[in-house]
C-alpha positions as CSV (number, residue, x, y, z in Angstrom):
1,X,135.0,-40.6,-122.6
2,X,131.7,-39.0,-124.0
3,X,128.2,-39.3,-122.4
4,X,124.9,-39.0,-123.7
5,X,121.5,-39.9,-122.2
6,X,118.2,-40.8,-123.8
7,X,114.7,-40.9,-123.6
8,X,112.9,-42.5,-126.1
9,X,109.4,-41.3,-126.1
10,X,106.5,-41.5,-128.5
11,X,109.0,-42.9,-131.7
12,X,111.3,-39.7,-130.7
13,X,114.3,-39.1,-129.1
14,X,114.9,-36.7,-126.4
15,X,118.1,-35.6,-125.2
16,X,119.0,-35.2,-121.5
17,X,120.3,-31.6,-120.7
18,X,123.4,-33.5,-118.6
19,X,124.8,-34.9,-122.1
20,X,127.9,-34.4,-123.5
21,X,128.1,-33.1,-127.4
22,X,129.6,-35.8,-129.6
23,X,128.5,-37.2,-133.2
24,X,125.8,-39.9,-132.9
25,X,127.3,-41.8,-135.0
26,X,130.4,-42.3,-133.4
27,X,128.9,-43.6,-130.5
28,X,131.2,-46.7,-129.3
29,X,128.8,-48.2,-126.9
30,X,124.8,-48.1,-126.5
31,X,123.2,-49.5,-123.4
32,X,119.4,-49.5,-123.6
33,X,117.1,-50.2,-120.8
34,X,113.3,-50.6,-121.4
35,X,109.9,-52.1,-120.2
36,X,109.3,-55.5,-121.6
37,X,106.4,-53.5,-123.9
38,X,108.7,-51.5,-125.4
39,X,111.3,-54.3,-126.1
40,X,108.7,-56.4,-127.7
41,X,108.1,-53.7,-130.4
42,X,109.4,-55.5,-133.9
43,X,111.5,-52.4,-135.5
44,X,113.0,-51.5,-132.0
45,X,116.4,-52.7,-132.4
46,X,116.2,-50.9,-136.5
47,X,115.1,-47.8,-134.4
48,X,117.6,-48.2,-132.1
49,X,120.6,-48.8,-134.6
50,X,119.4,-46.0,-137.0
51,X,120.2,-43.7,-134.4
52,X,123.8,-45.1,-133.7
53,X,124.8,-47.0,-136.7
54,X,128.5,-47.5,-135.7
55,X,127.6,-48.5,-132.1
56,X,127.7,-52.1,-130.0
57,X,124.0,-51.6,-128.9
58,X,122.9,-53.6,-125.9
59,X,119.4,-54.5,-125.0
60,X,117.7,-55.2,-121.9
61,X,114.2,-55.3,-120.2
62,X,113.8,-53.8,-117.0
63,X,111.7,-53.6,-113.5
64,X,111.9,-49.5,-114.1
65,X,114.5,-47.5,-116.2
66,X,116.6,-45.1,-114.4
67,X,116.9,-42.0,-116.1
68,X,119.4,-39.1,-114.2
69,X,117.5,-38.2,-110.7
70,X,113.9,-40.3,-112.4
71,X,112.8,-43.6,-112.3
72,X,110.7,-44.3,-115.3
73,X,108.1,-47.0,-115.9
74,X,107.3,-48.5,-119.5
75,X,110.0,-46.6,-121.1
76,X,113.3,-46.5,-122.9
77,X,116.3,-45.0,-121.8
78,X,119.6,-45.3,-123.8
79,X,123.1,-44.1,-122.8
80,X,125.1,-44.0,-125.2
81,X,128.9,-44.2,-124.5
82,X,132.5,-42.5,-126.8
83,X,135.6,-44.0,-125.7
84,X,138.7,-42.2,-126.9
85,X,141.3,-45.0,-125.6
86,X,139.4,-47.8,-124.6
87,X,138.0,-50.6,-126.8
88,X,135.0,-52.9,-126.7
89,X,134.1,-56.2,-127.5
90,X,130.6,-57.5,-127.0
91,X,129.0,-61.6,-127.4
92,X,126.3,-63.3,-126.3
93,X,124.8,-67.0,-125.4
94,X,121.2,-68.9,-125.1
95,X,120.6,-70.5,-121.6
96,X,119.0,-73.0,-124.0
97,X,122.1,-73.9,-126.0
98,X,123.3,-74.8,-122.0
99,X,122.6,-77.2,-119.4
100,X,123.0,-75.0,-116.6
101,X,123.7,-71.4,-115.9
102,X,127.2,-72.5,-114.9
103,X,128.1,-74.0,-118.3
104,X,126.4,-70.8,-119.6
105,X,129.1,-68.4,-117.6
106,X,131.6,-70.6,-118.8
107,X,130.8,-70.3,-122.5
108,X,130.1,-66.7,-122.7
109,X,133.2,-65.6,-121.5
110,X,135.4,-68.1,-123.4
111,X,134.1,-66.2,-126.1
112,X,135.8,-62.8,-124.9
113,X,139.3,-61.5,-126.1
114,X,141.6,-61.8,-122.7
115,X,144.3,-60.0,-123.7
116,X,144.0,-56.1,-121.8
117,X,140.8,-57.0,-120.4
118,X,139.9,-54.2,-117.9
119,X,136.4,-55.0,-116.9
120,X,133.3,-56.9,-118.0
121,X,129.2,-55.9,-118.1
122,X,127.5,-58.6,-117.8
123,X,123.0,-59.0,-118.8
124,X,121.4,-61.7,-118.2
125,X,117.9,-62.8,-119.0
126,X,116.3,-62.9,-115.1
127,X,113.6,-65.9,-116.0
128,X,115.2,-68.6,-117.2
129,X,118.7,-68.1,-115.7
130,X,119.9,-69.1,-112.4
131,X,122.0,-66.1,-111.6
132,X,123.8,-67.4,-109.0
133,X,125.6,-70.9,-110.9
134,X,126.0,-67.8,-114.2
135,X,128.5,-66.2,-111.6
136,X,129.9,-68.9,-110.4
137,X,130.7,-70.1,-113.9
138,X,132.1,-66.7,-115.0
139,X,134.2,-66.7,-111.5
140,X,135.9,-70.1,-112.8
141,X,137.0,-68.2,-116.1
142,X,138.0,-64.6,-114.6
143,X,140.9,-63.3,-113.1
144,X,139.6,-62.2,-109.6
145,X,141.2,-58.8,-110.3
146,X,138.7,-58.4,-113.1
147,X,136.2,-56.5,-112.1
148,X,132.7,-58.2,-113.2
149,X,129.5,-56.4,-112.6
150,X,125.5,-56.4,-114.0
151,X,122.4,-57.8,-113.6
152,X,119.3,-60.0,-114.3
153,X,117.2,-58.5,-116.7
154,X,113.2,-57.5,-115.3
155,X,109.6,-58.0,-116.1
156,X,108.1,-55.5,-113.9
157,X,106.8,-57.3,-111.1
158,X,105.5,-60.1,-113.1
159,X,108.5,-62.4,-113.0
160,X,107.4,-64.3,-116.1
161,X,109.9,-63.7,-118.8
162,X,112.8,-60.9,-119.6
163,X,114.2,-59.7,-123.2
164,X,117.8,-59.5,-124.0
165,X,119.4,-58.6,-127.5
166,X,122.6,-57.7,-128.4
167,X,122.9,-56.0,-132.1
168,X,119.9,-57.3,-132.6
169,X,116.3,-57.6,-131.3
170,X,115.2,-58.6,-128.0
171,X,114.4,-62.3,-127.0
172,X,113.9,-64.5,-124.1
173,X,117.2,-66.8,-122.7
174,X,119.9,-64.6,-123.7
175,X,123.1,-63.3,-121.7
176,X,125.5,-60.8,-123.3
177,X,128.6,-59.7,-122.2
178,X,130.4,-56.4,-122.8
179,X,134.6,-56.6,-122.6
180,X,136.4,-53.4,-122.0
181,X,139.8,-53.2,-122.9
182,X,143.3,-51.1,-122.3
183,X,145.1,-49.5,-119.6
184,X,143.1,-45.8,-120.0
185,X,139.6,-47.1,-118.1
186,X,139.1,-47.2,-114.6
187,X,136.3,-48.9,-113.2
188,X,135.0,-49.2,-109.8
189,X,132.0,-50.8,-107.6
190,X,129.8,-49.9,-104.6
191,X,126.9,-52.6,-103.4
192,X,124.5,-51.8,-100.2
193,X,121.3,-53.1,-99.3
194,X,120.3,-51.2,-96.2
195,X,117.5,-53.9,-95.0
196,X,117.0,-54.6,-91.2
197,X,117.7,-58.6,-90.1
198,X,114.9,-59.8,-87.7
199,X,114.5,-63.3,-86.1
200,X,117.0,-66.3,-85.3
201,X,119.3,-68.0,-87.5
202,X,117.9,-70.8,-88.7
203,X,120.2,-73.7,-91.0
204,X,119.0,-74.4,-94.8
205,X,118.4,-78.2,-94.0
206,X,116.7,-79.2,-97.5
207,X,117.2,-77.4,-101.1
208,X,118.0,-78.2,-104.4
209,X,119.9,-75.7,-106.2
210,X,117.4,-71.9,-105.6
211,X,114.6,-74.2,-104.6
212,X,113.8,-74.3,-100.3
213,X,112.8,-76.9,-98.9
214,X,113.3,-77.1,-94.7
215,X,114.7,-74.8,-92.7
216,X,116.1,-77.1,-89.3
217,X,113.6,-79.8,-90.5
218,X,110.6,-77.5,-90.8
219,X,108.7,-76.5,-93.9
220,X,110.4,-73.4,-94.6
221,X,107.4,-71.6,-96.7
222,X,105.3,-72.7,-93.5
223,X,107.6,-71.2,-91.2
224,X,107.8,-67.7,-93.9
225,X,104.6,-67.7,-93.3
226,X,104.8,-67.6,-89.8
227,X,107.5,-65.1,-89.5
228,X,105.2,-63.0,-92.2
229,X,101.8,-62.7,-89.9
230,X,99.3,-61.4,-91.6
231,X,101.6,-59.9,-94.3
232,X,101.7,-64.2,-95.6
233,X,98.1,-63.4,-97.1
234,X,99.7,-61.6,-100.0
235,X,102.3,-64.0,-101.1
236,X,103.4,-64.4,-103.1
237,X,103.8,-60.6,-104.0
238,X,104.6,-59.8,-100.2
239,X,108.1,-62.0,-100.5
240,X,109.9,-59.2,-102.9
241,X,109.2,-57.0,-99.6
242,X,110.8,-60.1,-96.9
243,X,114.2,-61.7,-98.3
244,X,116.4,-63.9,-97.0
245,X,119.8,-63.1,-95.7
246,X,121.9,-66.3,-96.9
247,X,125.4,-67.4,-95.5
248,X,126.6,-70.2,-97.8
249,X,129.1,-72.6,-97.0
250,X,132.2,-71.6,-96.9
251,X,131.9,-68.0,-96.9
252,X,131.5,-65.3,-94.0
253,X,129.8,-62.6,-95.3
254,X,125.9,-63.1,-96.4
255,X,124.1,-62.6,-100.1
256,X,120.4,-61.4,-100.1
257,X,118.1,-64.0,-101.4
258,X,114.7,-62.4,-103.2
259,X,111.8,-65.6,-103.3
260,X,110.7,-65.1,-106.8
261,X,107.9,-67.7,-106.7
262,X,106.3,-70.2,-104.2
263,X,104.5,-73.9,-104.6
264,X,102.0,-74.9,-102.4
265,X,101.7,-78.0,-103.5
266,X,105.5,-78.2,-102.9
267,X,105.5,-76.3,-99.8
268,X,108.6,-74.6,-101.4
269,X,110.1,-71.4,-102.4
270,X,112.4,-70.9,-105.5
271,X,114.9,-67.8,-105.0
272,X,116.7,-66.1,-107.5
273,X,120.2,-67.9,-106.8
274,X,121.2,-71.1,-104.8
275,X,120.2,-71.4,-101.1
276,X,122.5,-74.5,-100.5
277,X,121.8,-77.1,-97.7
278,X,124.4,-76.4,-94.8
279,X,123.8,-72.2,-95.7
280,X,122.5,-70.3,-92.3
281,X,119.8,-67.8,-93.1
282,X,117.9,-64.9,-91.1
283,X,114.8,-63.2,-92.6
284,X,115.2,-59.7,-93.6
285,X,112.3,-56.6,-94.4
286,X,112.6,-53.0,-95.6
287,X,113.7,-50.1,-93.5
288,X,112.8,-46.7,-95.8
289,X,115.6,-44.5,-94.7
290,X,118.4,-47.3,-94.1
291,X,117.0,-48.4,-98.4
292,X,118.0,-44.6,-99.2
293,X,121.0,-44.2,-97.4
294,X,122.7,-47.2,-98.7
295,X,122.2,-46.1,-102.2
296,X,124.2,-42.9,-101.7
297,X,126.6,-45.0,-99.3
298,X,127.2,-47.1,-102.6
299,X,127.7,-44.2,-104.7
300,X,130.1,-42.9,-102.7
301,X,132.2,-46.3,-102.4
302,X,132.8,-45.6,-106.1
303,X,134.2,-42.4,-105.5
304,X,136.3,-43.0,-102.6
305,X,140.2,-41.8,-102.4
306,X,139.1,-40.2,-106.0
307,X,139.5,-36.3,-106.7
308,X,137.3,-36.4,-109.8
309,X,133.6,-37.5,-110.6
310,X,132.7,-40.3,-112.7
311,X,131.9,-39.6,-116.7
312,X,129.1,-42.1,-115.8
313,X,127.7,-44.3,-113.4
314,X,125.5,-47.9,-114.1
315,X,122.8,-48.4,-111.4
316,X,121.1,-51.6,-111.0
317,X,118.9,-51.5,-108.4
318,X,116.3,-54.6,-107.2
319,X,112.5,-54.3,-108.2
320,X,112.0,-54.9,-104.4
321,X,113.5,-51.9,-103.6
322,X,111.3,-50.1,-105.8
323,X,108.5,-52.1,-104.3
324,X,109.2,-50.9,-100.9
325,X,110.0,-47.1,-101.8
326,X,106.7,-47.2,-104.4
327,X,106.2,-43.3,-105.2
328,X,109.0,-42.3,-103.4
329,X,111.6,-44.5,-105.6
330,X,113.1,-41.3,-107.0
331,X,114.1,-40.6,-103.8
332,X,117.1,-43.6,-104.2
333,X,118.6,-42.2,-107.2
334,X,118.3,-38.5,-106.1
335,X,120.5,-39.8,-103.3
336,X,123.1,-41.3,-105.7
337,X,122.8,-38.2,-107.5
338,X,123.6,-35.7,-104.5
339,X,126.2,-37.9,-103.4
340,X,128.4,-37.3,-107.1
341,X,127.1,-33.6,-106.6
342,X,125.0,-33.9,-109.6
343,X,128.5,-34.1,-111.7
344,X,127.5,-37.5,-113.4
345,X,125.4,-39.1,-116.0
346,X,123.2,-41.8,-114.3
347,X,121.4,-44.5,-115.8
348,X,120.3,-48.1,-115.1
349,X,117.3,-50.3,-114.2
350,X,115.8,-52.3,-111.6
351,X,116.3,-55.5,-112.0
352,X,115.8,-59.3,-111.1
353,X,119.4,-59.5,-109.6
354,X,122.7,-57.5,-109.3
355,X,126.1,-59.1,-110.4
356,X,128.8,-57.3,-108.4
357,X,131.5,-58.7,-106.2
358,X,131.7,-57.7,-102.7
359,X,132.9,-54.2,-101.5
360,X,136.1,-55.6,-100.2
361,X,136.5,-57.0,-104.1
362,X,137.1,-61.2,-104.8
363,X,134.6,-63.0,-107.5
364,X,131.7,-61.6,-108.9
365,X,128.3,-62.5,-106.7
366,X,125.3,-62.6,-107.3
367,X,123.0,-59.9,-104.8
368,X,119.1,-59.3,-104.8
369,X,117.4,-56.4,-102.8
370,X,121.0,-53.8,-103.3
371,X,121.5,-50.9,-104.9
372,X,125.2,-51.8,-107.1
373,X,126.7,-49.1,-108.7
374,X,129.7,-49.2,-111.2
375,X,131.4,-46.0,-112.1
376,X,133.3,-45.1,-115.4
377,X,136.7,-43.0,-116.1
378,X,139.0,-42.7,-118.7
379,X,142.1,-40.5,-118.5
């Protein structure tokens, strides 16, 4: 495997020194990451393709692009990707050709080869798409030892639409998903949040599917509010900075809920995945150092019992994150980047949402507020 990283900057491309010589042109796989701006420009995906004609070129808009040991804003950063032994196939779906998210994760993966399936990317827009029922439908279709990771694409903090495309340009409702194939790639996983739990366990009394309702019979955005203090005066930009930590029925370890908008008419609070009646839930906030640490605590899950550093490593990271660590936010990647010893290409984006199982492995799930981090080797 061959690595190359990107910058795209004023309509030219710029090279990171980290990046491994190979032909353009035989690049196998192209990732891009990019503000919504940049994504909305009409030749972007001719600019894109131009550059690597023979490439599966994927598209998606970001909260921040991770460049290396940077995090940029309003940019496009491109890793492009040469397998020697290991084959891709790439499709995509509309939420809106769907009824649900679920159906959605259903029908994008039916559309996959199975045979020597090794692992599986997964975008997905991060407006229009309950992330949560898109994993759960994928889960249904998936071999458990599959490993499935990827996230919701971002908006900056504006959380009103995202851009997908895949070999071709960007638009809104779209979720793509990259097959790899053969017995030459291994691919592994690290997830950490690094937030501190405050307050008591309360039970999710009233919900409908990622929209909150009651908390033990109370008004749960009343009771946020409370819990908030004086912070509640900002919603609802202050939530990205307080998430839930969600136990849902059935399951023993807890999923980080981000509120992504609140009604007041409503009194309610719509998450980025399910928060099912029955679920227990504690409120979470940011702890600076704990944030940092758990990013180079992921990296180094992906490295674990290995000899060698990855060719490259994916980091999706949430846009709350980058809220909390604000000018300091290179400060998470520099971590992941010490931890590989500065041996590895980086690159990612903060998103709405990060799709990685658990540490321990099982079914794909969907996270907010962690830093997930999938590593890349061929032999």
């Amino acid at each position: 495997m061959k690595t190359s990283l990107y910058q795209f900057i004023e309509n030219t491309w710029a090279k990171h020194p980290k990046s491994q010589p190979f032909e353009e042109h035989n690049a196998t796989l192209v990732l891009c990451f990019g503000s919504k701006a940049m994504l909305e420009v009409d030749a972007i995906y001719t600019t894109i393709q131009s550059k690597f004609p023979a490439a599966q070129i994927a598209l998606c808009s970001t909260s921040g692009e991770i460049y290396q040991e940077r995090v940029l804003n309003d940019s496009l950063v491109a890793i492009a990707l040469q397998f020697e032994k290991t084959t891709i196939e790439a499709t995509t779906v509309n939420i809106k050709d769907y009824n649900n998210g679920y159906s959605a994760g259903i029908g994008l993966f039916k559309k996959l080869p199975k045979e020597n399936l090794a692992y599986v990317m997964v975008f997905s827009d991060g407006s229009q798409v309950n992330g949560s029922e898109l994993v759960k439908g994928l889960s249904t279709q998936i071999d458990k030892n599959i490993l499935v990771t990827g996230g919701l694409a971002g908006d900056g903090a504006n959380f009103k639409s995202t851009l997908l495309g895949l070999n071709e340009q960007p638009k809104e409702g779209e979720i793509i998903a990259i097959g790899f194939y053969g017995k030459h790639l291994t691919v592994t996983n690290g997830s950490q949040g690094g937030w501190d739990i405050f307050g008591l366990e309360k039970r999710i009394t009233n919900s409908s599917g990622n929209v909150l309702f009651e908390l033990e019979g109370q008004n749960a955005l009343e009771l946020y509010k409370k819990y908030l203090g004086t912070e509640s005066e900002n919603l609802p930009g202050s939530a990205l900075l307080y998430p839930l930590s969600v136990i849902i029925p059935g399951a023993t370890k807890p999923v980080v809920r981000t509120i992504l908008s609140i009604n007041e008419e409503e009194k309610s609070m719509t998450f980025a995945g399910d928060v099912p009646v029955g679920s227990t839930v504690r409120f979470m906030k940011a702890n600076f150092e704990k944030i940092t640490d758990a990013a180079s605590e992921a990296a180094f899950q992906t490295i674990s019992g290995r000899n060698d550093k990855p060719g490259f490593a994916l980091l999706i990271s949430c846009v709350g994150r980058k809220l909390i660590l604000g000018p300091q936010i290179d400060e998470e990647v520099k971590a992941v980047n010490n931890t590989f010893n500065s041996e590895t290409i980086l690159a990612g984006f903060y998103s709405y949402g990060e799709i990685s199982p658990f540490n321990e492995g099982g079914n794909c799930q969907l996270h907010n507020q962690t830093m997930t981090i999938t590593s890349f080797y061929e032999d």
